[in-house]
C-alpha positions, -999 to 999 in steps of 0.1 A, spaced: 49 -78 -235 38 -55 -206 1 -54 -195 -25 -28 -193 -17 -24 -157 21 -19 -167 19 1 -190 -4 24 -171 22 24 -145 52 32 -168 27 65 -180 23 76 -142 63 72 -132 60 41 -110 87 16 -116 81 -12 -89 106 -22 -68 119 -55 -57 94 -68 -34 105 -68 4 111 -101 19 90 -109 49 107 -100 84 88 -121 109 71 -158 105 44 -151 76 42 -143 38 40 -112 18 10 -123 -4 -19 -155 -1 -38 -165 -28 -74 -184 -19 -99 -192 -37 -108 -154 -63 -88 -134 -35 -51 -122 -30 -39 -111 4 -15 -85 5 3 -85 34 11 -49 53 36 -26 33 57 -3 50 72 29 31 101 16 20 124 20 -9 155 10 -12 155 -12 18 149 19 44 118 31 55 113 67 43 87 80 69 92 76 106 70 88 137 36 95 148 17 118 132 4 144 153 39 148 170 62 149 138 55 144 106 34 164 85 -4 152 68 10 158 33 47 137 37 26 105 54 5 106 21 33 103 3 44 74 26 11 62 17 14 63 -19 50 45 -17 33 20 8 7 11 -19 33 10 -47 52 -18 -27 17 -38 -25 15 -41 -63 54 -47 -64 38 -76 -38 4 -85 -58 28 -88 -94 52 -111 -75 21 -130 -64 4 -130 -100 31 -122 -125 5 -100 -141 -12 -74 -126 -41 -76 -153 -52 -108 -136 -66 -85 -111 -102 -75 -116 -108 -54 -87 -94 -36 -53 -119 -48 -31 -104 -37 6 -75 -16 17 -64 -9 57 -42 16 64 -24 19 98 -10 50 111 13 59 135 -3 87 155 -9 107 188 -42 104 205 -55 138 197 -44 133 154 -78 126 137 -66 131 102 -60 95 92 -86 90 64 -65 125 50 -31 102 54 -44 69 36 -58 87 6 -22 90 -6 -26 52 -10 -63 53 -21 -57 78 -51 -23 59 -61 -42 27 -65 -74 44 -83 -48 61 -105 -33 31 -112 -58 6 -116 -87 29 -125 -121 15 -115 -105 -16 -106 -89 3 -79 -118 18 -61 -122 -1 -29 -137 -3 6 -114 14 29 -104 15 66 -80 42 80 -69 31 118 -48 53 143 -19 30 166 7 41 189 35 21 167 43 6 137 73 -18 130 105 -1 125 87 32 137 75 39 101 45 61 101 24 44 80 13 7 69 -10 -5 42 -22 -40 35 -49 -52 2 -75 -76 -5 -78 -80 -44 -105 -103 -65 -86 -121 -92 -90 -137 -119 
């Protein structure tokens, strides 16, 4: 039977994918104690990453949102691997969102919203969280944008 969290995800159009398996020596997801890490997600569906370059010098504001958004979709893809239900979690407590930018772009908090609504959307007041939006020169497989979680659970 699906959960709350499910079923509000079957109403918004999100089917989550197959989690990504870890590419370097750590794992997607630690549980300790009331808290799940999520480890960063990168945009990717289907095994490819679907946003590349630094914003600033490529890609437009609106398409890394939308990287954003996919980004955060892959962390609950992560979080229900982690859980097997995303009702156990009772709240969004932190999200950091990297992204791949030129010196002079200073629109990041504008790039990581597409993550931020997506997970409020999703979760509803669960989902509103504290929030840091960081500029960096690079990003692993030159994706433009990378988000990682902190959830409580239950």
């Amino acid at each position: 039977m699906a959960g709350q969290t499910d079923k509000r995800l079957a109403e918004l159009g999100v089917t989550l994918p197959t989690p990504a398996a870890p590419v370097a020596n750590y794992v997607p997801a630690v549980i300790t104690g009331k808290q799940l890490f999520i480890s960063g997600q990168l945009p990717m569906k289907d095994g490819k990453v679907q946003l590349t370059g630094a914003l600033g010098a490529g890609p437009s504001v609106e398409d890394a949102a939308a990287a954003a958004k996919l980004c955060a979709i892959n962390v609950l893809a992560q979080a229900k691997a982690a859980l097997g239900d995303l009702d156990k979690i009772v709240r969004l407590v932190k999200v950091t969102g990297f992204v791949a930018s030129a010196a002079s772009f200073g629109e990041h908090p504008k790039v990581v919203n597409g993550a931020s609504d997506f997970f409020v959307e999703a979760l509803g007041d669960r989902g509103k969280h504290a929030r840091s939006a960081v500029g960096v020169a690079a990003l692993p497989f030159g994706a433009s944008v990378e988000v990682e979680a902190i959830f409580e659970i239950a």
